[in-house]
MARGU-745873 format. One record per atom (N, C-alpha, C, O): residue number from 1; residue in one letter; atom name; x, y, z. Coordinates in nm, 3 decimals, decimal comma, always signed. Atoms other than C-alpha are relative to their C-alpha. Example, Ala and Ser with C-alpha at 12.3 -4.5 7.8 and 13.67 -1.06 7.14 Angstrom:
BEGIN
ATOM num residu atome       x       y       z
ATOM   1      a     N  +0,089  -0,119  +0,000
ATOM   1      a    CA  +1,230  -0,450  +0,780
ATOM   1      a     C  +0,090  +0,120  +0,000
ATOM   1      a     O  +0,194  +0,118  +0,066
ATOM   2      s     N  -0,082  -0,119  -0,006
ATOM   2      s    CA  +1,367  -0,106  +0,714
ATOM   2      s     C  -0,077  +0,109  +0,073
ATOM   2      s     O  -0,026  +0,220  +0,090
# end
This chain:
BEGIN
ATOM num residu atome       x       y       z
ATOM   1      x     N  -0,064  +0,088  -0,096
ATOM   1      x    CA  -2,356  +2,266  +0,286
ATOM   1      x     C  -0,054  -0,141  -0,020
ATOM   1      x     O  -0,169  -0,173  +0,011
ATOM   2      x     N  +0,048  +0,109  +0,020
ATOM   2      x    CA  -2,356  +1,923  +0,184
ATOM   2      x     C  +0,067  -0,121  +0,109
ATOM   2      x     O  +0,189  -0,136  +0,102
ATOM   3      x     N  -0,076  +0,058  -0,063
ATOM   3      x    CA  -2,278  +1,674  +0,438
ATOM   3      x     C  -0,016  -0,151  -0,001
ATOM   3      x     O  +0,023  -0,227  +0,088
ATOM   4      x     N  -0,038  +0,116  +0,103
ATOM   4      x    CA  -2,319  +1,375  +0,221
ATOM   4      x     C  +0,071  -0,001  -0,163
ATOM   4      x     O  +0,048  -0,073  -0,260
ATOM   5      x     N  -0,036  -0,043  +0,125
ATOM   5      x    CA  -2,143  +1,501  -0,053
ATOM   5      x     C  +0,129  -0,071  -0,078
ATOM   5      x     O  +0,213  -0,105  +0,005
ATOM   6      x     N  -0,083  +0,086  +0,046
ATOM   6      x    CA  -1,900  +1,319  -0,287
ATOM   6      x     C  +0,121  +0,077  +0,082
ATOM   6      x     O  +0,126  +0,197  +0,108
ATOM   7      x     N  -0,149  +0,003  -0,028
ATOM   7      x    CA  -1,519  +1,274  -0,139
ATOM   7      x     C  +0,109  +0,034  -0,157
ATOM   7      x     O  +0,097  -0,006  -0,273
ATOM   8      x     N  -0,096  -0,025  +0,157
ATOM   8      x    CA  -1,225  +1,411  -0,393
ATOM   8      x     C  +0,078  -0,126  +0,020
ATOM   8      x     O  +0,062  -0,210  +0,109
ATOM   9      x     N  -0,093  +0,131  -0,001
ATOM   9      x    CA  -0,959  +1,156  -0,477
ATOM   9      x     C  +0,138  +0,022  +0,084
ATOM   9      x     O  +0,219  -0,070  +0,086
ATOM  10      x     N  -0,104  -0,041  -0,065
ATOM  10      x    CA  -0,690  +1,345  -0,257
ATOM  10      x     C  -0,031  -0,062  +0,130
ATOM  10      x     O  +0,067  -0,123  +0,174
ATOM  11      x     N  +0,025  +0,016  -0,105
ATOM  11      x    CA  -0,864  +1,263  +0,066
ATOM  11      x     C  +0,041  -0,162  -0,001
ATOM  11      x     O  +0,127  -0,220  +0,064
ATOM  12      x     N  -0,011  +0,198  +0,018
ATOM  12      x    CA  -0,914  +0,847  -0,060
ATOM  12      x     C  +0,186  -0,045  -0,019
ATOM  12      x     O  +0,237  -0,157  -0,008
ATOM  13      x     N  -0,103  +0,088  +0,051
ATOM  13      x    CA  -0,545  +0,875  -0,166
ATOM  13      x     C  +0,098  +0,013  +0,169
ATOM  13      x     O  +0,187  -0,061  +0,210
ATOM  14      x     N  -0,049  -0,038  -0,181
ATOM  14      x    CA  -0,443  +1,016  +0,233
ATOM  14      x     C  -0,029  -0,138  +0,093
ATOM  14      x     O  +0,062  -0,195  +0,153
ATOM  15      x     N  +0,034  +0,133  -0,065
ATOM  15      x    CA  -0,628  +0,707  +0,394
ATOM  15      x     C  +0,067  -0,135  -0,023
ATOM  15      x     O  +0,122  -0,217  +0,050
ATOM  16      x     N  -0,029  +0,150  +0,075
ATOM  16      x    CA  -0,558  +0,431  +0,160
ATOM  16      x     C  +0,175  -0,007  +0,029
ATOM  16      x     O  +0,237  -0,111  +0,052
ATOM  17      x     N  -0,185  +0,037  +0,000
ATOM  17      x    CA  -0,139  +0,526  +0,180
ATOM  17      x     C  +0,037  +0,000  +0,150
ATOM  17      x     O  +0,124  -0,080  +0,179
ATOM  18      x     N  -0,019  -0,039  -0,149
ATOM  18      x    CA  -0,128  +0,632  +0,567
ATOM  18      x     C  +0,001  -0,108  +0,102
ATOM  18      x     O  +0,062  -0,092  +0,207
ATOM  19      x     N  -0,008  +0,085  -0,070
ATOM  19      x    CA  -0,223  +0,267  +0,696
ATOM  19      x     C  +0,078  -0,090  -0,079
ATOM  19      x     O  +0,086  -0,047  -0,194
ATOM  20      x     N  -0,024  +0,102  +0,050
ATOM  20      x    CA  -0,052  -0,045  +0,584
ATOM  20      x     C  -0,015  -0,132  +0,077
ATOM  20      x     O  +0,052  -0,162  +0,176
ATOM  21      x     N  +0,046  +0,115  -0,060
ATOM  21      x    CA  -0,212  -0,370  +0,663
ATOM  21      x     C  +0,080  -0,117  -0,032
ATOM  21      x     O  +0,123  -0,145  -0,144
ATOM  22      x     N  -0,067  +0,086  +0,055
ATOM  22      x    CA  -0,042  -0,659  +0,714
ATOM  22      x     C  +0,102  -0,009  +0,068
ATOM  22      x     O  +0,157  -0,115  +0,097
ATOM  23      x     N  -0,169  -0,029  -0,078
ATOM  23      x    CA  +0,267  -0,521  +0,894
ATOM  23      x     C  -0,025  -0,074  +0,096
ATOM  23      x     O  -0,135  -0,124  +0,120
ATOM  24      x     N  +0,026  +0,059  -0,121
ATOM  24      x    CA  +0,371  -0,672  +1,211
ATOM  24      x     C  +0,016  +0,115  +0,110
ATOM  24      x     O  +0,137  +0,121  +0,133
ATOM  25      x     N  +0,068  -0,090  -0,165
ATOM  25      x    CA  +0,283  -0,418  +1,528
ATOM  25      x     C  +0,161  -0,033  +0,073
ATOM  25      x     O  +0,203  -0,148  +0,058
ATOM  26      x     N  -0,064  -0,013  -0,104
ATOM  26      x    CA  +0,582  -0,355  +1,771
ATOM  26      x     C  -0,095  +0,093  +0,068
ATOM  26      x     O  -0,172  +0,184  +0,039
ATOM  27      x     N  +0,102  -0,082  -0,110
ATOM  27      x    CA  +0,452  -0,286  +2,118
ATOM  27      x     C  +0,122  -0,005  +0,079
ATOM  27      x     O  +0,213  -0,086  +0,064
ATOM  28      x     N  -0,086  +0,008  -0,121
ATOM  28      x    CA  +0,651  -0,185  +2,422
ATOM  28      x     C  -0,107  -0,088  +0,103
ATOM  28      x     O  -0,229  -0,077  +0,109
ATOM  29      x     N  +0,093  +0,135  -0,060
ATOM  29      x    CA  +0,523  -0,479  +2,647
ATOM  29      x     C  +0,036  +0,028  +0,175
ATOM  29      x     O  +0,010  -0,036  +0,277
ATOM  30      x     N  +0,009  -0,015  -0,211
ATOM  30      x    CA  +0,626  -0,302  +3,005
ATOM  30      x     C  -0,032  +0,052  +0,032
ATOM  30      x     O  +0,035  +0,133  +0,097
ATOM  31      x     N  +0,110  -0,049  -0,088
ATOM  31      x    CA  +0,319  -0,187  +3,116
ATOM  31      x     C  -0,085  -0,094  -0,040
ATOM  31      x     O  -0,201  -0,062  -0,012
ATOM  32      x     N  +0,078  +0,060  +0,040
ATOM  32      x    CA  +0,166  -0,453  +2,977
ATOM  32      x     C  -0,059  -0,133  +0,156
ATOM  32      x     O  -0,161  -0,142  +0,225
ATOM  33      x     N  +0,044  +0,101  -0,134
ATOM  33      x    CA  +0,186  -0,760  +3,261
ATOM  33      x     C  +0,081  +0,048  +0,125
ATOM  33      x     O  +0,203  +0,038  +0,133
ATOM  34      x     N  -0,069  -0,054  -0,133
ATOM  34      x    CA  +0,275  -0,618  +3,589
ATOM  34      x     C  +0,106  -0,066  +0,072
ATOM  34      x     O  +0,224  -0,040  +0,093
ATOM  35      x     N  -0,082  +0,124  -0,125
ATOM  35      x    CA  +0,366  -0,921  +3,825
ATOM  35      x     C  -0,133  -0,082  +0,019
ATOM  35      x     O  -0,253  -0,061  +0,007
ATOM  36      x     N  +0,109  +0,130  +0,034
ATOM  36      x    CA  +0,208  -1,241  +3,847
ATOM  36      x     C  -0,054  +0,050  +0,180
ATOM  36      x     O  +0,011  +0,112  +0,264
ATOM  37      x     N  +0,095  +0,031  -0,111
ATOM  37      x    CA  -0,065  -1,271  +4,146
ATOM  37      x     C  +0,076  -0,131  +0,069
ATOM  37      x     O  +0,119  -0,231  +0,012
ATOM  38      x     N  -0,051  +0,143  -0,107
ATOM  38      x    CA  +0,065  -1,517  +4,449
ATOM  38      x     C  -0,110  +0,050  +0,134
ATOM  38      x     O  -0,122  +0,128  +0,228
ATOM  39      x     N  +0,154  +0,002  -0,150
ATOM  39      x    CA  -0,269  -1,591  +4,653
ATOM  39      x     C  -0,009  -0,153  -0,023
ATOM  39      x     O  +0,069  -0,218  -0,092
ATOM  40      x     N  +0,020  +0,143  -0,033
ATOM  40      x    CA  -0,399  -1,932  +4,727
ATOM  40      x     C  -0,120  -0,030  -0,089
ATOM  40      x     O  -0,153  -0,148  -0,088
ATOM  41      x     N  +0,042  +0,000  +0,088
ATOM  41      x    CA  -0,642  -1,872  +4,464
ATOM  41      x     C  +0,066  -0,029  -0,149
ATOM  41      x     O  +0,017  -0,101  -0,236
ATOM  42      x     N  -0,085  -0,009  +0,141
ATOM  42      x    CA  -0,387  -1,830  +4,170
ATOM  42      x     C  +0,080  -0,138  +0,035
ATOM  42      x     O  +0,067  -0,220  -0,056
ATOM  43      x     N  +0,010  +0,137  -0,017
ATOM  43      x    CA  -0,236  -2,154  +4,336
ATOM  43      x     C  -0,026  -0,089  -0,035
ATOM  43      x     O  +0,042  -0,173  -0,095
ATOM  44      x     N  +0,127  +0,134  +0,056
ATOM  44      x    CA  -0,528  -2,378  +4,284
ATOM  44      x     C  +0,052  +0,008  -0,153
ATOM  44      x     O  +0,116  -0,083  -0,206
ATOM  45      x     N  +0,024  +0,005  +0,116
ATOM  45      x    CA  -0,540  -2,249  +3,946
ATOM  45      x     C  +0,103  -0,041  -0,099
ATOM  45      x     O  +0,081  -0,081  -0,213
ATOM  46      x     N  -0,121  +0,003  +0,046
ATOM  46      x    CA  -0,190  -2,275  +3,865
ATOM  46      x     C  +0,056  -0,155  -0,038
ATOM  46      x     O  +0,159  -0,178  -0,102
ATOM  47      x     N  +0,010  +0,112  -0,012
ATOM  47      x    CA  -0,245  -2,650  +3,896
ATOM  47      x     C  -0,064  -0,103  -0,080
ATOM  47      x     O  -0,065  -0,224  -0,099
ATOM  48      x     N  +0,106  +0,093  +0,179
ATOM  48      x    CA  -0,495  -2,679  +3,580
ATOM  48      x     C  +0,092  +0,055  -0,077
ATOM  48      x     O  +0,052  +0,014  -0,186
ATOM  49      x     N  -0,111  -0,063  +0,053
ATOM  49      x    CA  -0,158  -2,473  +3,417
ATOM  49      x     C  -0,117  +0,132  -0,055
ATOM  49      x     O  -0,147  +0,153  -0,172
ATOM  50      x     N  +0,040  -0,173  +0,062
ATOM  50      x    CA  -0,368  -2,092  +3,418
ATOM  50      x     C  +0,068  +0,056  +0,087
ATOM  50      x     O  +0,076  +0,029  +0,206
ATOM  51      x     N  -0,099  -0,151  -0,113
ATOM  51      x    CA  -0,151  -1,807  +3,560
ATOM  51      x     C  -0,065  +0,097  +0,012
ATOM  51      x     O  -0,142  +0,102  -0,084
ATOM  52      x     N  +0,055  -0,089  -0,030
ATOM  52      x    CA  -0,289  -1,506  +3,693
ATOM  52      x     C  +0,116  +0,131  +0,032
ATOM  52      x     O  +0,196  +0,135  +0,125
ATOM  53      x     N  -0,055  -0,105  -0,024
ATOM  53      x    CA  -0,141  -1,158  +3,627
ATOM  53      x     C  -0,071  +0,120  +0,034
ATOM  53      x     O  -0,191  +0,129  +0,012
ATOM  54      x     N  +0,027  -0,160  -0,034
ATOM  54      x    CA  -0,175  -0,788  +3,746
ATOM  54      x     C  +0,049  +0,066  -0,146
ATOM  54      x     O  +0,169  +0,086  -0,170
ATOM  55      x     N  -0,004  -0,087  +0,105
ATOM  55      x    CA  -0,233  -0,601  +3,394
ATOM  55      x     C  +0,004  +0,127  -0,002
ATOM  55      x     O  -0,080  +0,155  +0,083
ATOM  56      x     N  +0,037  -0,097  +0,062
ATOM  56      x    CA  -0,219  -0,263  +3,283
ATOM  56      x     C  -0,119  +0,060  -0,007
ATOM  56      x     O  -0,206  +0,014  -0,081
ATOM  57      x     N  +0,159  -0,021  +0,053
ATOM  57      x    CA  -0,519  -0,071  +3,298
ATOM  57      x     C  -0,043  +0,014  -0,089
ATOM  57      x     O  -0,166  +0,019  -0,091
ATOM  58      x     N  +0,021  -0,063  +0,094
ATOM  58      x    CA  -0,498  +0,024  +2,969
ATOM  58      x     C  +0,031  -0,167  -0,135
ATOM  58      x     O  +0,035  -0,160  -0,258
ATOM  59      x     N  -0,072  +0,114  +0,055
ATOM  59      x    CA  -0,382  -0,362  +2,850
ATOM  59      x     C  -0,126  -0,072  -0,082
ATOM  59      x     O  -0,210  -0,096  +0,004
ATOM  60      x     N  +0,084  +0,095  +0,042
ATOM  60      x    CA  -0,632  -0,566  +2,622
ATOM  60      x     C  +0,074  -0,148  -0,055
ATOM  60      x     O  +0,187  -0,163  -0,101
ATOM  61      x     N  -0,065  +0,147  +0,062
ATOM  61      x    CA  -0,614  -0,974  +2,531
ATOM  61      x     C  +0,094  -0,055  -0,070
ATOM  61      x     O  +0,160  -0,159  -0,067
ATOM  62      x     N  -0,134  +0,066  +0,131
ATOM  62      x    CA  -0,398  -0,946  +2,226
ATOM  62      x     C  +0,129  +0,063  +0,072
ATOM  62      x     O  +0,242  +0,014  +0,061
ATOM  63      x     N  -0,130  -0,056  -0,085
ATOM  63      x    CA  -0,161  -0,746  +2,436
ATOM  63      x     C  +0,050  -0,055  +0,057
ATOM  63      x     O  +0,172  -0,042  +0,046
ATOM  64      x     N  -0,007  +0,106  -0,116
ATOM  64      x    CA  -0,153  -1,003  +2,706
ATOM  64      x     C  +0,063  -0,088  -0,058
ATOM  64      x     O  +0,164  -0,145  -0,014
ATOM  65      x     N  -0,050  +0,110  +0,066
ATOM  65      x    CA  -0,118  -1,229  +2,430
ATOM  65      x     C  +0,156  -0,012  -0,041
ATOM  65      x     O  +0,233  -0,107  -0,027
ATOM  66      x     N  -0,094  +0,011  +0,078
ATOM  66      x    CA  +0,153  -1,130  +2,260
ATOM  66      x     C  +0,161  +0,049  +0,068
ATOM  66      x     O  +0,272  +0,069  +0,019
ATOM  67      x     N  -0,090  -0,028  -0,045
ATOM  67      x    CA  +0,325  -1,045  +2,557
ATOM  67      x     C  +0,089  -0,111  +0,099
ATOM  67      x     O  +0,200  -0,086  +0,145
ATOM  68      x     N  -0,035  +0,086  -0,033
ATOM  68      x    CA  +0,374  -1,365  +2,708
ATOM  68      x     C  +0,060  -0,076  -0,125
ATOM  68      x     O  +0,159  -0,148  -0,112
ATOM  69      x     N  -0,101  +0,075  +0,083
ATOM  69      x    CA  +0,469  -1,498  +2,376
ATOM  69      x     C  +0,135  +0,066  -0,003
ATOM  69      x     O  +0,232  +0,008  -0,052
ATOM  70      x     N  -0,198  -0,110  +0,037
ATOM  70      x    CA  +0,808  -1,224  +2,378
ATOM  70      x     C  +0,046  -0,068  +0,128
ATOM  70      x     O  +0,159  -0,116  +0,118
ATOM  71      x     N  -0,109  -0,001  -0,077
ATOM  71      x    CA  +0,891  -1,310  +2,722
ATOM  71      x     C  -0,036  -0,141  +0,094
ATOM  71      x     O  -0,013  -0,142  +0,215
ATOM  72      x     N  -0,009  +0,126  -0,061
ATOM  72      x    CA  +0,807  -1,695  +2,804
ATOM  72      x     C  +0,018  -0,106  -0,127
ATOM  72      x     O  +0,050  -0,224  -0,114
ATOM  73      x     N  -0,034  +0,092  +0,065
ATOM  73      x    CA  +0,825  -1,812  +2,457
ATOM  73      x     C  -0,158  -0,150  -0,022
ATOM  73      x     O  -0,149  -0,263  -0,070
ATOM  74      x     N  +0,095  +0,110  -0,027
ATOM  74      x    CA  +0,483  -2,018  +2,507
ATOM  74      x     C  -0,147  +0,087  -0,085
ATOM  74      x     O  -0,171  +0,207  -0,084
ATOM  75      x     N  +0,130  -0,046  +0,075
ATOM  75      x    CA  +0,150  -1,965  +2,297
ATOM  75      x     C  -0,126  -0,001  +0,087
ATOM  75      x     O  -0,169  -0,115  +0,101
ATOM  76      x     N  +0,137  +0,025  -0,107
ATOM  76      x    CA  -0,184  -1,898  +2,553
ATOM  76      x     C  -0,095  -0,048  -0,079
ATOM  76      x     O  -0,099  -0,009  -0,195
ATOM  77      x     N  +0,081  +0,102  +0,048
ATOM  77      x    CA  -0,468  -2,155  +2,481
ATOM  77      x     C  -0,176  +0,153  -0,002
ATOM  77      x     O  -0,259  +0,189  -0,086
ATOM  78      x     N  +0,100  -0,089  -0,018
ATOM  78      x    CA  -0,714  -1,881  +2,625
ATOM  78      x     C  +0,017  +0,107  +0,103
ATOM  78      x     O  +0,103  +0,089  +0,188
ATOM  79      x     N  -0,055  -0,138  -0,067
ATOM  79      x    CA  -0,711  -1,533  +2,797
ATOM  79      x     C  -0,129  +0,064  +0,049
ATOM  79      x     O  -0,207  +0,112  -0,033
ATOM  80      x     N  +0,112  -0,077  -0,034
ATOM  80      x    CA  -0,979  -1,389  +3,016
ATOM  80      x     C  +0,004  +0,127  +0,094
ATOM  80      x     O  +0,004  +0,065  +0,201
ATOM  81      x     N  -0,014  -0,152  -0,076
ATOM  81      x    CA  -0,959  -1,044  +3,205
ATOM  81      x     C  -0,089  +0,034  +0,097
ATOM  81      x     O  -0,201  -0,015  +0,089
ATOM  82      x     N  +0,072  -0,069  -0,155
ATOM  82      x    CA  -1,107  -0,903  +3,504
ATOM  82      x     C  +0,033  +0,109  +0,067
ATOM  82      x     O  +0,125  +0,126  +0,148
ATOM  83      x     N  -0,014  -0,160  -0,029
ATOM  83      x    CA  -1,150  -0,552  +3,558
ATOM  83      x     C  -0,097  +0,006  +0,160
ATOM  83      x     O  -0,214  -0,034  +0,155
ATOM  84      x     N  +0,050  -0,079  -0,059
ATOM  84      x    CA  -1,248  -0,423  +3,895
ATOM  84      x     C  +0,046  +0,109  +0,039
ATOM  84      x     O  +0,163  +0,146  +0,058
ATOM  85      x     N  -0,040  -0,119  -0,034
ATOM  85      x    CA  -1,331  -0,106  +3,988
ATOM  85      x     C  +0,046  +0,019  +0,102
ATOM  85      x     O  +0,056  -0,080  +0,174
ATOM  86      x     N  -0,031  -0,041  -0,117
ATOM  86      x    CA  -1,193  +0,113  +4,271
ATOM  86      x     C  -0,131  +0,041  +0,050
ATOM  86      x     O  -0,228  +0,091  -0,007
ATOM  87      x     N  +0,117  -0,052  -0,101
ATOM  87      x    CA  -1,417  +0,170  +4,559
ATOM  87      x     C  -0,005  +0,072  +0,120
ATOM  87      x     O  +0,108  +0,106  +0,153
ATOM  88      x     N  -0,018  -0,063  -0,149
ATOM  88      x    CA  -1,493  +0,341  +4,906
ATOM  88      x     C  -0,046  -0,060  +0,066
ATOM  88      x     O  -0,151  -0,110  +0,024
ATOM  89      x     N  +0,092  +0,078  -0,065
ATOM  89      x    CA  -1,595  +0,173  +5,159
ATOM  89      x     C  +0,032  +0,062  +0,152
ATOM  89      x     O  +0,117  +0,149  +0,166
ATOM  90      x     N  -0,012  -0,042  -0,211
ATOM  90      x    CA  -1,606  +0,239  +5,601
ATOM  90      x     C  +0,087  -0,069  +0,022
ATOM  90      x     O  +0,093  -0,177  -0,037
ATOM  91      x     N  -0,096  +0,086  -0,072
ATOM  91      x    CA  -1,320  +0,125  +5,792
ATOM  91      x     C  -0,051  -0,005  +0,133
ATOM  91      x     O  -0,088  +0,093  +0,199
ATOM  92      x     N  +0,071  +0,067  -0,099
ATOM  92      x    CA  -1,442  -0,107  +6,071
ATOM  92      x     C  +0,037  +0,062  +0,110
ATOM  92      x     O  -0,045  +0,096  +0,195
ATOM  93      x     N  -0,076  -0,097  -0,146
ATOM  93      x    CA  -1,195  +0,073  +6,339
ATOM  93      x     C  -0,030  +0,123  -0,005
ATOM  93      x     O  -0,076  +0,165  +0,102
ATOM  94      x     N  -0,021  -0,165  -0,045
ATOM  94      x    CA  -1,199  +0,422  +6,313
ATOM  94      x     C  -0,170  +0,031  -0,084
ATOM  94      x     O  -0,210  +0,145  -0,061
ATOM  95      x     N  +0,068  -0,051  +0,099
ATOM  95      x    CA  -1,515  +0,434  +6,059
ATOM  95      x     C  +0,034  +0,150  -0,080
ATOM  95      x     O  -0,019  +0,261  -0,070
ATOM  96      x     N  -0,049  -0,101  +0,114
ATOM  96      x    CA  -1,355  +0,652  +5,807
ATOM  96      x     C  +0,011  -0,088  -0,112
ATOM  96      x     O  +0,033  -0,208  -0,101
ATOM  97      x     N  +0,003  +0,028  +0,082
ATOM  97      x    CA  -1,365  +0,604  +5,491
ATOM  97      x     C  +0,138  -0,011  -0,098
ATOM  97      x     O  +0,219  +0,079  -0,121
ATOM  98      x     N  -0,100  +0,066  +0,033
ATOM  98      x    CA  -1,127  +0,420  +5,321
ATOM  98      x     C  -0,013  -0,020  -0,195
ATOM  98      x     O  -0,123  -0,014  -0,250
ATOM  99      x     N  +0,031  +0,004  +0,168
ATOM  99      x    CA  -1,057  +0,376  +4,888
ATOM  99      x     C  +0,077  -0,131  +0,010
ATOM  99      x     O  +0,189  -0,149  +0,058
ATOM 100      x     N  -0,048  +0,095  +0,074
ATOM 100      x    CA  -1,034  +0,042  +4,757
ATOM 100      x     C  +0,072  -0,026  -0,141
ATOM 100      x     O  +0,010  -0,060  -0,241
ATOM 101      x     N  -0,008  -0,004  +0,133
ATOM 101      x    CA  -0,786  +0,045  +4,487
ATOM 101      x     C  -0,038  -0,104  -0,102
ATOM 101      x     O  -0,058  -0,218  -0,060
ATOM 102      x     N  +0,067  +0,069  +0,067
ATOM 102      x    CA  -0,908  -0,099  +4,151
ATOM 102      x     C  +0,087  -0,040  -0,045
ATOM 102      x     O  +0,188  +0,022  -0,013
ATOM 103      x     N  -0,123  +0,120  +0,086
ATOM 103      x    CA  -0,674  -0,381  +3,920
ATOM 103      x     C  -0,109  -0,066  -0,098
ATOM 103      x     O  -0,231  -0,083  -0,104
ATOM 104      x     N  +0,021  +0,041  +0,090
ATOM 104      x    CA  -0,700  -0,514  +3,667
ATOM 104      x     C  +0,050  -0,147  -0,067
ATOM 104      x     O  +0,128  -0,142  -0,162
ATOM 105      x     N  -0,107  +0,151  +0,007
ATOM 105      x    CA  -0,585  -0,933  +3,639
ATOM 105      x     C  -0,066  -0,041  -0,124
ATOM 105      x     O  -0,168  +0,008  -0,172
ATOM 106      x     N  +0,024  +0,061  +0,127
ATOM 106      x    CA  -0,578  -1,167  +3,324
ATOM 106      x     C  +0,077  -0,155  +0,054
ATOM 106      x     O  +0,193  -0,189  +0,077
ATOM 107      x     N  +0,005  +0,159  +0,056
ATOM 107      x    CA  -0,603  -1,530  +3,326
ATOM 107      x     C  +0,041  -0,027  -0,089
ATOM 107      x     O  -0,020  +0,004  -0,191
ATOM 108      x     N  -0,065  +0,045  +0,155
ATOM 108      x    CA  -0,350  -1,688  +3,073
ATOM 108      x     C  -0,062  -0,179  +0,052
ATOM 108      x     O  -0,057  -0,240  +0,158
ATOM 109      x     N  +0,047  +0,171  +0,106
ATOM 109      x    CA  -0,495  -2,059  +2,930
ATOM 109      x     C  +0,137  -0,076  -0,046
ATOM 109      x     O  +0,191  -0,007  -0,132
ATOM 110      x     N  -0,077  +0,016  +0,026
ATOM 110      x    CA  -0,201  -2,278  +2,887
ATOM 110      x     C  -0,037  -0,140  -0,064
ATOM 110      x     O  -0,136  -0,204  -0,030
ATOM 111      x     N  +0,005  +0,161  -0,006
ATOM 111      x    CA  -0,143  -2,625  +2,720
ATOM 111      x     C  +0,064  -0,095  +0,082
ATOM 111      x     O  +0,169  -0,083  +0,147
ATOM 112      x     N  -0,080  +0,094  -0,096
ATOM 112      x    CA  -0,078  -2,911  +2,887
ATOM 112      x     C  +0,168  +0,000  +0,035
ATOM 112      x     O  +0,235  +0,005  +0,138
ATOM 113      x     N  -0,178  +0,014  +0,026
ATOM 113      x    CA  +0,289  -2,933  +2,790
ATOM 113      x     C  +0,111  +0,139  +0,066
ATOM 113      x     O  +0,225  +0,146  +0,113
ATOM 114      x     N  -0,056  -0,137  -0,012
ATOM 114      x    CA  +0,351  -2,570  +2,839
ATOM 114      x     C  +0,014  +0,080  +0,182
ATOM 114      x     O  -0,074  +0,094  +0,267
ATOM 115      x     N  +0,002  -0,096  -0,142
ATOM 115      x    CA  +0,484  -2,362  +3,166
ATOM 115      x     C  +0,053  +0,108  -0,010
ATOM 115      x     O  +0,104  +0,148  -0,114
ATOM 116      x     N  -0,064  -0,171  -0,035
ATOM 116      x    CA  +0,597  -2,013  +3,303
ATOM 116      x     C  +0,036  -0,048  +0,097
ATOM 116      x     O  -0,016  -0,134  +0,168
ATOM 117      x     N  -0,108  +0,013  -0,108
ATOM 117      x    CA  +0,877  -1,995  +3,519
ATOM 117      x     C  -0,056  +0,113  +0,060
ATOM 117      x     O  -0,113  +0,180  -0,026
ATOM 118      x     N  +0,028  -0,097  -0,031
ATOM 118      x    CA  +0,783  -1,721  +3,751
ATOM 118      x     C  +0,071  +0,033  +0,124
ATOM 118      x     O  +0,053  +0,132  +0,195
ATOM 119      x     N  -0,095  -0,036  -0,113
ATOM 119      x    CA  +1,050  -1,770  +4,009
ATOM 119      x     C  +0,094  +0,044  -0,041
ATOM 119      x     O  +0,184  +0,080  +0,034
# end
């Protein structure tokens, strides 16, 4: 039992043909940004041109990225994410315990020039 043992050339020729680098990636992009955030926080911010969405739990940056480029047409400058968890916490009236659900938002980075319509 060797379990550093040389590889045959059948296995190297399975890997090497099975990926192709280079291609361009189709993604289905609707689970990707939910619905934009409307708080008085996302407001403010909306005012240096960053938008704030409700992501996907399962959504990472380039996803985000490449999903505002399909459906606003605009390139993001920078993209930051913010995962919180779900929690439990006491409810002040009845003290029972209550679950905070968890989300998941992303900060899109815009250029000056650039907007999202979101009405």
């Amino acid at each position: 039992m060797a379990l550093f043992g040389k590889k045959t050339e059948e296995t190297k020729a399975v890997t090497t043909s099975g990926k192709v680098s280079g291609a361009p990636v189709t993604r289905d992009i609707s689970g990707i940004i939910l619905r934009p955030v409307i708080t008085e926080k996302a407001a403010l911010v909306g005012d240096k041109n960053v938008y704030v969405f409700f992501i996907g739990p399962r959504a990472t940056k380039f996803d985000v990225r490449d999903a505002v480029r399909k459906l606003w047409n605009v390139t993001p400058t920078r993209i930051n994410i913010v995962n919180r968890e779900p929690r439990e916490t006491i409810s002040r009236a009845r003290g029972r315990r209550t679950t905070v659900p968890g989300m998941k938002k992303a900060y899109v980075y815009l250029k000056k020039g650039d907007t999202i319509e979101l009405v």
